[in-house]
C-alpha positions as CSV (number, residue, x, y, z in Angstrom):
1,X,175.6,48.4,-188.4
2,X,175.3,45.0,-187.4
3,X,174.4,43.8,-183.7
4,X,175.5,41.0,-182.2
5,X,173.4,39.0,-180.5
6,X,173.1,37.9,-176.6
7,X,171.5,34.8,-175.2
8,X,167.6,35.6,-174.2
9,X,167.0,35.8,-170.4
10,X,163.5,34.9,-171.2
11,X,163.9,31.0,-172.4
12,X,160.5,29.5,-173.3
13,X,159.5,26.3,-171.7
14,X,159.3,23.1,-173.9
15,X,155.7,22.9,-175.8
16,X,153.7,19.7,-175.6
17,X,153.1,18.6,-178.7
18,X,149.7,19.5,-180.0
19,X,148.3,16.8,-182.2
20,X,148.7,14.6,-179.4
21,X,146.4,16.5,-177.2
22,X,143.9,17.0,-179.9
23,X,143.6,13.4,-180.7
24,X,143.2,11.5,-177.4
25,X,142.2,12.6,-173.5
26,X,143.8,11.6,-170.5
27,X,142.0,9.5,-168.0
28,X,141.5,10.6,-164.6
29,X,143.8,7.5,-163.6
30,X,146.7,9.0,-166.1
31,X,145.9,6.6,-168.9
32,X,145.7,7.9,-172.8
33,X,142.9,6.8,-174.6
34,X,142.1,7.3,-178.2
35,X,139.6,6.6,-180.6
36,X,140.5,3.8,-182.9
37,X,141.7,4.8,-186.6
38,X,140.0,3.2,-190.0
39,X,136.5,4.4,-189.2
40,X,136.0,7.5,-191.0
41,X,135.6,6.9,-195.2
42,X,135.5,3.4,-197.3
43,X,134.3,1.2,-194.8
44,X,131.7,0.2,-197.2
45,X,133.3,-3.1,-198.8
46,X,134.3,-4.0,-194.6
47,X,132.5,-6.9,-192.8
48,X,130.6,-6.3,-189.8
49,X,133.0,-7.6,-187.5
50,X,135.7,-5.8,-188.4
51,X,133.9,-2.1,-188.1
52,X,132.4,-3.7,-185.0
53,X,136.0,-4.1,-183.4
54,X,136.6,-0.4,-185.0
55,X,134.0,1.2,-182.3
56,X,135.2,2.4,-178.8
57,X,138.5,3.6,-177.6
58,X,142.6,2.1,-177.3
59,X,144.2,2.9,-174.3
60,X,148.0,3.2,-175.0
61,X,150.2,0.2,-174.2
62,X,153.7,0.5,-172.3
63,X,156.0,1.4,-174.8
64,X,153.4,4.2,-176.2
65,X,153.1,5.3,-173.2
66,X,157.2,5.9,-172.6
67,X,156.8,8.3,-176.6
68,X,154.1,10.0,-175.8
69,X,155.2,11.2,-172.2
70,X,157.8,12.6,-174.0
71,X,155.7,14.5,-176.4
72,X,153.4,15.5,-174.0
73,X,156.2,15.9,-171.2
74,X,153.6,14.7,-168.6
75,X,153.7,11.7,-167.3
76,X,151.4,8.4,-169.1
77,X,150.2,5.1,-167.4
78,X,150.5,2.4,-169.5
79,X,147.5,0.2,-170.1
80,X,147.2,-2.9,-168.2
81,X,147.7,-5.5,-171.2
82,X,149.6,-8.4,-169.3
83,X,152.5,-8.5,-171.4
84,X,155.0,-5.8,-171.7
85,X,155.5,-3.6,-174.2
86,X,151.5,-4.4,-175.8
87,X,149.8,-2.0,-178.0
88,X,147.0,-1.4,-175.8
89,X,143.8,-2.6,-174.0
90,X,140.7,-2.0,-176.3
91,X,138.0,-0.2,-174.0
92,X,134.3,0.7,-175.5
């Protein structure tokens, strides 16, 4: 016997997503900042410079900011990059 099915009183509130939170920490100020990608195998044959501008952390720019509020459904402050819609201030 079959039975039909009624609409759940108990609704679950939207999830944050979760690889967003495990890859970068909110500021006290609201900002994201994450650690900068390319550092972790084959970096070998690099120059110096290049792994040098590699080190320290991106703070997310204004239109990163809009996707990942979204995702995290928490509000983001953009970085400060003086134009709009940069990728991001480069912090160490």
């Amino acid at each position: 016997m079959a039975r039909l099915r009624t609409k759940s009183k108990n609704t679950s509130k939207p999830k944050p997503t979760k690889g967003v939170l495990k890859r970068g920490r909110i500021t006290a100020s609201g900002k994201l900042r994450f650690s900068r990608q390319g550092k972790q195998k084959l970096n070998g044959h690099e120059r110096g410079e290049t792994l040098q501008d590699r080190r320290g952390y991106v703070l997310v720019g204004s239109h990163s900011a809009k996707m990942v509020s979204r995702q995290l459904k928490r509000k983001i402050v953009p970085a400060n990059t003086g134009q709009p819609g940069g990728d991001g201030k480069t912090t160490r």
